[in-house]
KEMI-666625 format. One record per residue (C-alpha): residue number from 0; x, y, z. Coordinates in nm, 2 decimals. Last residue first. Example, Ala and Ser with C-alpha at 12.3 -4.5 7.8 and 13.67 -1.06 7.14 Angstrom:
! residues 2
{resi: 1; east: 1.37; north: -0.11; up: 0.71}
{resi: 0; east: 1.23; north: -0.45; up: 0.78}
END
This chain:
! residues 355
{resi: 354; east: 0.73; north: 0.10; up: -2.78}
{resi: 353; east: 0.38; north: 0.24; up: -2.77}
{resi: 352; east: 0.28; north: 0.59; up: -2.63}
{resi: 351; east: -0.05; north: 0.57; up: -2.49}
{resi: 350; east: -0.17; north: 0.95; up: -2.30}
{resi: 349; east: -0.35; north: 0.93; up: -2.01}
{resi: 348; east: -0.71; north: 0.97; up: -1.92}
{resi: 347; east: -1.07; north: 0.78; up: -1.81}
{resi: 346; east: -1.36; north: 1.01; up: -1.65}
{resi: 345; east: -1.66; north: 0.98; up: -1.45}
{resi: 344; east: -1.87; north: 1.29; up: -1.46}
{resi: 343; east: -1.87; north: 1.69; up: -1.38}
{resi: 342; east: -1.49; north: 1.64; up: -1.21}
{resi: 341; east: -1.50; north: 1.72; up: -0.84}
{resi: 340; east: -1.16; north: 1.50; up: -0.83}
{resi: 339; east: -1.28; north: 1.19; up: -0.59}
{resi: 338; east: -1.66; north: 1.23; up: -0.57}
{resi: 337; east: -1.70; north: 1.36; up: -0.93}
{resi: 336; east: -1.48; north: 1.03; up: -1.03}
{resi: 335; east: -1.18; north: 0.99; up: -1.18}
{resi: 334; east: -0.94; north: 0.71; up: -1.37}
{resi: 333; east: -1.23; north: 0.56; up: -1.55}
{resi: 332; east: -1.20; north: 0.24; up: -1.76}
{resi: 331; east: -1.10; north: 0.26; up: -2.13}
{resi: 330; east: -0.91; north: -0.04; up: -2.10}
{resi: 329; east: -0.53; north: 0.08; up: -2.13}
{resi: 328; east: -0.68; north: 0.38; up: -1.90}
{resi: 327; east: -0.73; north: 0.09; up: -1.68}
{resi: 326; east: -0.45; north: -0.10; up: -1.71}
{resi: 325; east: -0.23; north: 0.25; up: -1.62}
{resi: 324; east: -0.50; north: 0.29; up: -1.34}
{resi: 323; east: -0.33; north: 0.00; up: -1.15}
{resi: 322; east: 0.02; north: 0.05; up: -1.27}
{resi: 321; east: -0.04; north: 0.40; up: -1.11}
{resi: 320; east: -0.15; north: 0.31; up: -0.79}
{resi: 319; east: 0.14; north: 0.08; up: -0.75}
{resi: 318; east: 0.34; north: 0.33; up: -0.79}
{resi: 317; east: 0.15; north: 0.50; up: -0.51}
{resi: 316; east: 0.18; north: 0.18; up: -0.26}
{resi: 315; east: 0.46; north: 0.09; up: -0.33}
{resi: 314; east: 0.67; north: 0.25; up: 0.00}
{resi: 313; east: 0.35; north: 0.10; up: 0.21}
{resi: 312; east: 0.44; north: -0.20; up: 0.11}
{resi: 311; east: 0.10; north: -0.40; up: 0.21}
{resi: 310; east: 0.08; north: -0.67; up: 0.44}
{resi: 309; east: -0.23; north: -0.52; up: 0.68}
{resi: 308; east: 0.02; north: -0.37; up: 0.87}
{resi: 307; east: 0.18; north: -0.24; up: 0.63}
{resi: 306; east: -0.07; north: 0.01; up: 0.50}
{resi: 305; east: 0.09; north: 0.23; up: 0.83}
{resi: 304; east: -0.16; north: 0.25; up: 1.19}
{resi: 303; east: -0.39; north: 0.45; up: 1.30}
{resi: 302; east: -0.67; north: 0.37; up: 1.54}
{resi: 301; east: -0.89; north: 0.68; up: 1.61}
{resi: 300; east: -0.86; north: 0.95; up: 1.89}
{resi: 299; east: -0.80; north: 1.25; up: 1.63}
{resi: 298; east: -0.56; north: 1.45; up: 1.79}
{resi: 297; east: -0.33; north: 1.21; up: 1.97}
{resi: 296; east: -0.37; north: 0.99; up: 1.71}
{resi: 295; east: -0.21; north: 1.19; up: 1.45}
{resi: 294; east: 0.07; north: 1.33; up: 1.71}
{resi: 293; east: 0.19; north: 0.97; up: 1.74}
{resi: 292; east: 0.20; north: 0.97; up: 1.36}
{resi: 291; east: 0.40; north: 1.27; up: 1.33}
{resi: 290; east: 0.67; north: 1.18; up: 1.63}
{resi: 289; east: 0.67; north: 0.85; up: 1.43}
{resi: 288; east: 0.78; north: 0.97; up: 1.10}
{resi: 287; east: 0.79; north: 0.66; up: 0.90}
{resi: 286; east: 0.45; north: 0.69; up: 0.81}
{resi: 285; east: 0.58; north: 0.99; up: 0.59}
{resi: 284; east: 0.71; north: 0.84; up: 0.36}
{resi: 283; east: 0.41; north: 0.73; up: 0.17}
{resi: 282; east: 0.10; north: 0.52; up: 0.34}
{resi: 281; east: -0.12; north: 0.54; up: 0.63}
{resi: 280; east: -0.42; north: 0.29; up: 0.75}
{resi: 279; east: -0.64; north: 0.51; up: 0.96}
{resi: 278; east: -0.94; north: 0.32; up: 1.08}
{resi: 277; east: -1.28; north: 0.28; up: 1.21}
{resi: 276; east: -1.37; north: 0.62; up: 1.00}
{resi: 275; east: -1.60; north: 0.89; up: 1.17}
{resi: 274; east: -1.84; north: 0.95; up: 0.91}
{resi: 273; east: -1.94; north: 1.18; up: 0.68}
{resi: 272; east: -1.60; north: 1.30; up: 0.62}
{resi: 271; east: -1.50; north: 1.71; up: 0.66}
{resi: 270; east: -1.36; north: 1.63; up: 1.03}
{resi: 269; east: -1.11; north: 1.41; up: 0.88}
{resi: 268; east: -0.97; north: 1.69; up: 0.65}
{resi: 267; east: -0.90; north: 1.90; up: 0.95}
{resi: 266; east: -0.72; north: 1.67; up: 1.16}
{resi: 265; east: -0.49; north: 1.59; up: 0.80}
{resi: 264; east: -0.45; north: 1.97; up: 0.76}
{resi: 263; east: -0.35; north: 2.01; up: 1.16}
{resi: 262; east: -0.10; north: 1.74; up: 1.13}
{resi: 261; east: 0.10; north: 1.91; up: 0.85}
{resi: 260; east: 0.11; north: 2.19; up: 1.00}
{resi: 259; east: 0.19; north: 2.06; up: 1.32}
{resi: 258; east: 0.49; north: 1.86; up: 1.16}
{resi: 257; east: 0.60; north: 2.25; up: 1.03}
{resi: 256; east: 0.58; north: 2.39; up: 1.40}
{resi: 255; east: 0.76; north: 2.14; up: 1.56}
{resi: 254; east: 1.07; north: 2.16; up: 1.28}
{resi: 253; east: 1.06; north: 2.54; up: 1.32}
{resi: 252; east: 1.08; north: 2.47; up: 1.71}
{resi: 251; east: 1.36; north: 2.23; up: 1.66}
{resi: 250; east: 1.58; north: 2.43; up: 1.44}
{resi: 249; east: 1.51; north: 2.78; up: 1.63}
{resi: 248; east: 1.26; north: 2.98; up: 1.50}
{resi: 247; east: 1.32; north: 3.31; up: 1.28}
{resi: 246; east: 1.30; north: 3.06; up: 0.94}
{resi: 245; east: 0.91; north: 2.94; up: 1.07}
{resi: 244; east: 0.69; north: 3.13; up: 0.81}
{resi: 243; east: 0.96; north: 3.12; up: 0.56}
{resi: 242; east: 0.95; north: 2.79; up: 0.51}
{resi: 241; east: 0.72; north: 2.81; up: 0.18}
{resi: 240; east: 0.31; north: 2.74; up: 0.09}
{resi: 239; east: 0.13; north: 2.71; up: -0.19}
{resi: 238; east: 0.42; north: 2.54; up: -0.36}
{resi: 237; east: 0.32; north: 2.18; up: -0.26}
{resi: 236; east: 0.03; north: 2.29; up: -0.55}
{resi: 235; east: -0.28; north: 2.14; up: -0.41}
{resi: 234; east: -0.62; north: 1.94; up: -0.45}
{resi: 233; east: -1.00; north: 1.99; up: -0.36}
{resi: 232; east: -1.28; north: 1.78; up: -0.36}
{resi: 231; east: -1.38; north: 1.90; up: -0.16}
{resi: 230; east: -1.50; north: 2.22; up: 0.05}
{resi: 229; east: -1.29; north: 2.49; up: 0.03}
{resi: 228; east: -1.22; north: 2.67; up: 0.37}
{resi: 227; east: -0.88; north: 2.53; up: 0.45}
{resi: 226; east: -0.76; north: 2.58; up: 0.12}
{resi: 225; east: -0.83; north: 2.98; up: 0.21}
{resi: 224; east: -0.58; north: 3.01; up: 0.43}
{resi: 223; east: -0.69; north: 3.04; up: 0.80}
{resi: 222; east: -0.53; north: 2.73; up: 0.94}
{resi: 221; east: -0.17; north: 2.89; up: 0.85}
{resi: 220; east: -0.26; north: 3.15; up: 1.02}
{resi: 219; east: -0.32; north: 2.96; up: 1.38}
{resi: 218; east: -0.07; north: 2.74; up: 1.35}
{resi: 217; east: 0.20; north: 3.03; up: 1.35}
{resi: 216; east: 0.03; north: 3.17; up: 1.62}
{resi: 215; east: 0.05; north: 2.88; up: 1.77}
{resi: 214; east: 0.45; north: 2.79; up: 1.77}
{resi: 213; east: 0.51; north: 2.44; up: 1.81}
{resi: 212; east: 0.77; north: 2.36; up: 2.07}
{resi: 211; east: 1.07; north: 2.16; up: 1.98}
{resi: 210; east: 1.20; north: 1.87; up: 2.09}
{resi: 209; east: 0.99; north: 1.61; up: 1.90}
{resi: 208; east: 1.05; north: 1.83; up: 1.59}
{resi: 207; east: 1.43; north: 1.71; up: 1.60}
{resi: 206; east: 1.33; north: 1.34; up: 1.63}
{resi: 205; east: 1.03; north: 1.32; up: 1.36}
{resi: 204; east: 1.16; north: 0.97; up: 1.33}
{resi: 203; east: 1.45; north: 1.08; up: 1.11}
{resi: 202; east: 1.39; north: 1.50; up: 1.02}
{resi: 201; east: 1.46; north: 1.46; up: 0.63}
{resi: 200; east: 1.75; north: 1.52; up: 0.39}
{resi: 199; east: 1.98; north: 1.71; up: 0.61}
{resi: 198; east: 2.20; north: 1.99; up: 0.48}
{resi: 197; east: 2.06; north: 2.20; up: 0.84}
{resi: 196; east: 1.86; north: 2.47; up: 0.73}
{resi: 195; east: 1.80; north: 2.46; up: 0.37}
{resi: 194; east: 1.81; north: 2.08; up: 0.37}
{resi: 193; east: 1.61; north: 2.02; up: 0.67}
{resi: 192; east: 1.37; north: 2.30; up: 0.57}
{resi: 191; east: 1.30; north: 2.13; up: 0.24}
{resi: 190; east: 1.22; north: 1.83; up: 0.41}
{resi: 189; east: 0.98; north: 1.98; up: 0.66}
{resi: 188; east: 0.79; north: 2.21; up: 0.34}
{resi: 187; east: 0.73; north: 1.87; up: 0.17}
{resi: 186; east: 0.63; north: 1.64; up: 0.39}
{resi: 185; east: 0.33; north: 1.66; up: 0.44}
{resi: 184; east: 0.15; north: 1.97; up: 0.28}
{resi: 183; east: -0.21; north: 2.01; up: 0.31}
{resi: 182; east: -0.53; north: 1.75; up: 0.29}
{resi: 181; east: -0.59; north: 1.67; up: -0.06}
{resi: 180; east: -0.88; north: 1.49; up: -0.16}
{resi: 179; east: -1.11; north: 1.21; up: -0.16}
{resi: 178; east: -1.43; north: 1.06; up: -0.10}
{resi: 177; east: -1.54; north: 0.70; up: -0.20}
{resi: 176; east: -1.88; north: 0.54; up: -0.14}
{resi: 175; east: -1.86; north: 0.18; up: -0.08}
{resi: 174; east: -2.18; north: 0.14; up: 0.12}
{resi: 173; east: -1.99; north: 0.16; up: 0.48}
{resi: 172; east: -1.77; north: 0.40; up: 0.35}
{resi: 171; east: -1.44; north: 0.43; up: 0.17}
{resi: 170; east: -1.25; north: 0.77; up: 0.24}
{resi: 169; east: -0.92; north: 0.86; up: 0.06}
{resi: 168; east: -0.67; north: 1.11; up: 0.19}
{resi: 167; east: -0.42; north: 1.31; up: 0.05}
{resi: 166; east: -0.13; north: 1.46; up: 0.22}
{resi: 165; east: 0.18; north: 1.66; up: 0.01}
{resi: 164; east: 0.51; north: 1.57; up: -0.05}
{resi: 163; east: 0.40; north: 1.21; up: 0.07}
{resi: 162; east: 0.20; north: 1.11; up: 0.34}
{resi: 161; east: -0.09; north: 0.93; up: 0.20}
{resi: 160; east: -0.40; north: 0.83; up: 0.47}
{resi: 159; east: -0.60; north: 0.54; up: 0.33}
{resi: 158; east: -0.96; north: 0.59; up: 0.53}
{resi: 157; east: -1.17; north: 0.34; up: 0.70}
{resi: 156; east: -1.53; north: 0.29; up: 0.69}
{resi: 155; east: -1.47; north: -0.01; up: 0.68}
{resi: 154; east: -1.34; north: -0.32; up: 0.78}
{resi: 153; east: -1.10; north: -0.48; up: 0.54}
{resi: 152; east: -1.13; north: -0.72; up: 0.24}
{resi: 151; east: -1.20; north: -0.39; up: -0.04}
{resi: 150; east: -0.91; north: -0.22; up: 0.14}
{resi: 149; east: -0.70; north: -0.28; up: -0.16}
{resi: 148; east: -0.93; north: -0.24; up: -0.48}
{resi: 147; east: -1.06; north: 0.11; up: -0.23}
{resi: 146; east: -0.73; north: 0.20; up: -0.24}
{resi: 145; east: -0.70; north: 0.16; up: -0.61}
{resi: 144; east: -0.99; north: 0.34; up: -0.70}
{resi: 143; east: -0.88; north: 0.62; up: -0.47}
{resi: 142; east: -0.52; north: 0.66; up: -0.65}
{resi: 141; east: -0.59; north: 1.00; up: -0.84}
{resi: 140; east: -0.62; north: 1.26; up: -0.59}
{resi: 139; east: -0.59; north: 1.50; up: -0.76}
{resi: 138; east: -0.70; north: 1.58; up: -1.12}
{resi: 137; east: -0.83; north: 1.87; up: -0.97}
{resi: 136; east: -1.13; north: 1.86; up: -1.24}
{resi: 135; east: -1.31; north: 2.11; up: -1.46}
{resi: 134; east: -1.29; north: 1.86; up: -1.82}
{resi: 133; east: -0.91; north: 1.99; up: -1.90}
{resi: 132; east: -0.80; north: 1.94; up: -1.52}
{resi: 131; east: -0.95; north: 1.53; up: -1.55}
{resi: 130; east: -0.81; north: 1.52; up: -1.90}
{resi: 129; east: -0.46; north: 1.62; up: -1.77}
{resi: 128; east: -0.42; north: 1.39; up: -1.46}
{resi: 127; east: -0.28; north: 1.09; up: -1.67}
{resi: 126; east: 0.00; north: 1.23; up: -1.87}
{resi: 125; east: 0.13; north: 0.86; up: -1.91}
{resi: 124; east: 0.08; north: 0.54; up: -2.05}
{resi: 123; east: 0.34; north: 0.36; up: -2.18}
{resi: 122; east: 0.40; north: 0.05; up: -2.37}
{resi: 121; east: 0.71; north: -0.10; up: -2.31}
{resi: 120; east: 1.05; north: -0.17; up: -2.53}
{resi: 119; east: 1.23; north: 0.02; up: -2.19}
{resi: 118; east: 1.39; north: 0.29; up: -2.51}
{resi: 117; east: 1.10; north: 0.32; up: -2.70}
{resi: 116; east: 0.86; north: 0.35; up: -2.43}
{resi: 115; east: 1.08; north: 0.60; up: -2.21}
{resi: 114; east: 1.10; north: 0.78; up: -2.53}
{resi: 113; east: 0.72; north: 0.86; up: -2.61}
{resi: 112; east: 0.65; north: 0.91; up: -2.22}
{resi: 111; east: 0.85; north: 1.20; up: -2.18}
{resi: 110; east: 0.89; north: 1.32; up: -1.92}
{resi: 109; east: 0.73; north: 1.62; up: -1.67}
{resi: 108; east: 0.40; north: 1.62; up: -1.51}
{resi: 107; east: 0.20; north: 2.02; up: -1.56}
{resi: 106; east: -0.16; north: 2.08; up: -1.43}
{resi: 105; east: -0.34; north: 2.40; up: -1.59}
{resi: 104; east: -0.73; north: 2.38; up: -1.58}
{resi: 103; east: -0.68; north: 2.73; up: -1.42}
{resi: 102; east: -0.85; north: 2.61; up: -1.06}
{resi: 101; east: -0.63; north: 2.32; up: -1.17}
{resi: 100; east: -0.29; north: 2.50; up: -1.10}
{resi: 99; east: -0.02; north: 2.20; up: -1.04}
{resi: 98; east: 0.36; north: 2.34; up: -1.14}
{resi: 97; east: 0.66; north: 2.08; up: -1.14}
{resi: 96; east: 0.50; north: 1.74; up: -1.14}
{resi: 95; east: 0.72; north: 1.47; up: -1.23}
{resi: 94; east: 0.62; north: 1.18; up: -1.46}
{resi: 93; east: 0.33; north: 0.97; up: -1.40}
{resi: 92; east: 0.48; north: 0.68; up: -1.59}
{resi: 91; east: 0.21; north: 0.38; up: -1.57}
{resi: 90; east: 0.41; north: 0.10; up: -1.77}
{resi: 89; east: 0.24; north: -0.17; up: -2.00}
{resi: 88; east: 0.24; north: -0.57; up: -2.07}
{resi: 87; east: 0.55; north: -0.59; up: -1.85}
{resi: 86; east: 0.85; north: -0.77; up: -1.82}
{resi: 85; east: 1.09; north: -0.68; up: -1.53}
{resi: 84; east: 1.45; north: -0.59; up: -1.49}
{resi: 83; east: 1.42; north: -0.33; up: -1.21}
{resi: 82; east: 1.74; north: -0.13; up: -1.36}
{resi: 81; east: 1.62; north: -0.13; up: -1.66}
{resi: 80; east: 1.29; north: 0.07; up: -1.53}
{resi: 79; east: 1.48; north: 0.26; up: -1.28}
{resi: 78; east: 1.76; north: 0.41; up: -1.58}
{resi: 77; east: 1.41; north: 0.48; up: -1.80}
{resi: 76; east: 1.29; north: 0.65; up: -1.52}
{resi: 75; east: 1.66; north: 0.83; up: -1.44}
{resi: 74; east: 1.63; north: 0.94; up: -1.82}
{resi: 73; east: 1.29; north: 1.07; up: -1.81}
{resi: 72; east: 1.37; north: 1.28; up: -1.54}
{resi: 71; east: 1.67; north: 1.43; up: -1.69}
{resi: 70; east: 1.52; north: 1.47; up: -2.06}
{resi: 69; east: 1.22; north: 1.68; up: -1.86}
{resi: 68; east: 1.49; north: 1.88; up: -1.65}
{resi: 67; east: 1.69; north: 2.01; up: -1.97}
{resi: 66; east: 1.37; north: 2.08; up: -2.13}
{resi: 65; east: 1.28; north: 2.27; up: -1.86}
{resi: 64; east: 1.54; north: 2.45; up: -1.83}
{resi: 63; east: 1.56; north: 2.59; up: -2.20}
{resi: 62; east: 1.21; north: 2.67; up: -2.14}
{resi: 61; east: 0.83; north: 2.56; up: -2.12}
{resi: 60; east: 0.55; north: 2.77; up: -2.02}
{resi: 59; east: 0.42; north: 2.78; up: -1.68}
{resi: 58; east: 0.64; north: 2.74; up: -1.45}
{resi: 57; east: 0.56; north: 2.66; up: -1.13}
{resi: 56; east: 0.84; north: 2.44; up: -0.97}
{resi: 55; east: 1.12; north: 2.43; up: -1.28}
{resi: 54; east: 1.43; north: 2.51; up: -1.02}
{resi: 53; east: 1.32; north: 2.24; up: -0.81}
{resi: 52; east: 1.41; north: 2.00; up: -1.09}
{resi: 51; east: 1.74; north: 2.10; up: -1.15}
{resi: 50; east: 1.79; north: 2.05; up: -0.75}
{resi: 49; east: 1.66; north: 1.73; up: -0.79}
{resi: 48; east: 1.84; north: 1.62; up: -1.14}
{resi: 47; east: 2.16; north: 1.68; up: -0.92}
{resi: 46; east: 2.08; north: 1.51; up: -0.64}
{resi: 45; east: 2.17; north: 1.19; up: -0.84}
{resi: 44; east: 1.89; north: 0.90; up: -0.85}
{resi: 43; east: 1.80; north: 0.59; up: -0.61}
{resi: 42; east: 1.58; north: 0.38; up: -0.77}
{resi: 41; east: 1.32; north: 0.20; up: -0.47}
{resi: 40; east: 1.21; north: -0.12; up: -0.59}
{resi: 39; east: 0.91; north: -0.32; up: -0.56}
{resi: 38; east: 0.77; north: -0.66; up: -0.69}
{resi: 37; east: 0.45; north: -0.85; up: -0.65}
{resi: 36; east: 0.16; north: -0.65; up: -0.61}
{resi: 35; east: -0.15; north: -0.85; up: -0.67}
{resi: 34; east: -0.51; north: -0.65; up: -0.75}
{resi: 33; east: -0.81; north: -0.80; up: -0.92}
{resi: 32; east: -1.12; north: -0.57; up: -0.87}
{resi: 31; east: -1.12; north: -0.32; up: -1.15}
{resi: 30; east: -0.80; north: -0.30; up: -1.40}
{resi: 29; east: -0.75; north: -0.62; up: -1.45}
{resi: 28; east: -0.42; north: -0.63; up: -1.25}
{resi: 27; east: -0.07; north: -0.81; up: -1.20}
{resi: 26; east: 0.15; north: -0.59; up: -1.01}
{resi: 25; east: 0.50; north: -0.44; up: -1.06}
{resi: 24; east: 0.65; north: -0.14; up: -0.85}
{resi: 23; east: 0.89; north: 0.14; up: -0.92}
{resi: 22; east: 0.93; north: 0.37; up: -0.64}
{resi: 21; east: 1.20; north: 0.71; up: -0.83}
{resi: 20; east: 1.43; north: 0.77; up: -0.56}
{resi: 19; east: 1.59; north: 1.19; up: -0.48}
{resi: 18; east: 1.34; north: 1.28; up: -0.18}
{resi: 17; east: 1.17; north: 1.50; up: -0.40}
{resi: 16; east: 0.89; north: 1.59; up: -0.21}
{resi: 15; east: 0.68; north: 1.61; up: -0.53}
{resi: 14; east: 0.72; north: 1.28; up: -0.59}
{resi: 13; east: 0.89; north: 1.01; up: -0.86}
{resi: 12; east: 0.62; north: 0.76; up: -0.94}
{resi: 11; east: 0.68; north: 0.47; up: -1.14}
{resi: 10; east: 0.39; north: 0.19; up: -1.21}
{resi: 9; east: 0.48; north: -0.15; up: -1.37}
{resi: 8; east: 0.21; north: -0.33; up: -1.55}
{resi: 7; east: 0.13; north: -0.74; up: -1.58}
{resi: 6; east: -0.24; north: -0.77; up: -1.68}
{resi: 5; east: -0.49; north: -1.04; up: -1.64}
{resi: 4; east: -0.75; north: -1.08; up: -1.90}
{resi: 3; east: -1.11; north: -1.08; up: -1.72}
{resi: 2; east: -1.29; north: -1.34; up: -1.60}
{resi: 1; east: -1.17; north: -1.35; up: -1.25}
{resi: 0; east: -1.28; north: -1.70; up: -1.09}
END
């Protein structure tokens, strides 16, 4: 019998792919081992704040377009939380992140948390990477705790695998341990490359890279960054890296070449764990991409399959993660851990804004 009170909180996460929906989920939670997700909805939003939004990646100081993209994506959360209809004891609004620079203690997630409160009649809590950046953190990956509140019935270890703008894994081992971090980009630089080339809002299946060729050389540099070489946890800026590596390439070798890039990070994030995991459970849009996930087991040899097998929404799964830790900055509870973000010690965050 779970002693402690029961939360209902809605998470929202908009990503930095920016495949134009806000995911807005609903669990029930007590913030530590308790975990039921029981609603999801994907809010489809105008391309309009996306391209707005694109145009504030890595600023640094705030400006008339800013603002203008800050009211925008707080309106469209607000819009999705109506929309989903739901009661809630308190919502986990992560906002948008435009510019993510923790090796400066600088990580920026716009909207406004104050007004989506008043206006949804909700308790928010947002902002919630900025304490872990402000104490020496990367303030990325945030969801481990809520992996491992998810996996804590299956065999282990085994790894939760998120393909979203940009791959992050999280490791639960054989005595519960947790690793976690960023892998490379995922989905980010192919999308954008399908728009800018092609109009395109994503590569289906993986069907255009499927007939291309992957160009090595290409590989080959893009292994040698210097991400590659820090040793985790570590986190990333989907900026780091553009499409201009592979715009000479033909449409389906440029498409080959970026789903190898993407491959290649997650190959090389596995061979950083301590142990081989048993399994690969893989979340975000990206698990959709079969040519991708094919490719995955190809190069590492170990079972993978999507967070849905084992009855899970894989589509959820990150706004879930942020209902989750919503309750538990609510609580006081720690968000991060040194083994998760590299921060000194465990860590709560967010900001509450009440209704």
């Amino acid at each position: 019998m779970n002693e402690h009170k029961v939360y209902r909180a809605i998470g929202l996460m908009s990503g930095t792919s920016l495949d134009g929906e806000v995911d807005v989920a609903l669990i029930e939670t007590d913030g530590r081992d308790y975990v039921k997700p029981l609603h999801y909805m994907a809010y489809l939003y105008d391309i309009k704040v996306r391209d707005k939004v694109r145009e504030s990646f890595g600023k640094l100081e705030r400006d008339s377009n800013v603002d203008e993209a800050e009211k925008l994506v707080t309106d469209i959360h607000i819009a999705a939380v109506k929309a989903f209809g739901e009661e809630a004891d308190i919502i986990g609004f992560h906002g948008q992140t435009i510019t993510h620079d923790p090796d400066n203690h600088f990580t920026w997630q716009l909207g406004d948390g104050a007004r989506l409160a008043q206006e949804t009649g909700i308790d928010v809590i947002a902002d919630m990477r900025a304490n872990d950046v402000k104490a020496g953190g990367q303030g990325a990956p945030l969801l481990p705790l809520y992996h491992k509140a998810l996996l804590s019935q299956h065999e282990i270890p085994s790894v939760v695998l998120n393909l979203g703008g940009v791959a992050n894994i999280t490791y639960i081992g054989t005595g519960g341990e947790l690793i976690a971090f960023d892998c490379g980009p995922a989905n980010a630089l192919m999308d954008d490359f399908m728009r800018d080339r092609l109009g395109a809002e994503y590569d289906n299946g993986g069907a255009l890279a499927s007939k291309g060729k992957a160009h090595s050389h290409i590989i080959k540099t893009y292994l040698q960054h210097s991400f590659f070489k820090k040793i985790p946890p570590k986190s990333l800026d989907r900026n780091v890296w553009s499409i201009d590596c592979v715009r000479y390439l033909s449409d389906e070798d440029a498409m080959a070449t970026l789903m190898e890039m993407s491959v290649m990070g997650v190959v090389k994030a596995i061979e950083l764990l301590p142990d081989r995991p048993v399994h690969i459970y893989v979340a975000g849009g990206g698990r959709k991409n079969r040519f991708l996930i094919d490719s995955l087991h190809n190069h590492l040899r170990i079972p993978i399959s999507t967070i849905d097998y084992i009855d899970l929404n894989g589509d959820a799964i990150e706004a879930e993660g942020f209902a989750y830790l919503a309750v538990r900055s609510l609580l006081g509870l720690h968000l991060t851990l040194p083994e998760t973000t590299g921060v000194a010690s465990k860590i709560t965050g967010g900001i509450l804004h009440s209704k």
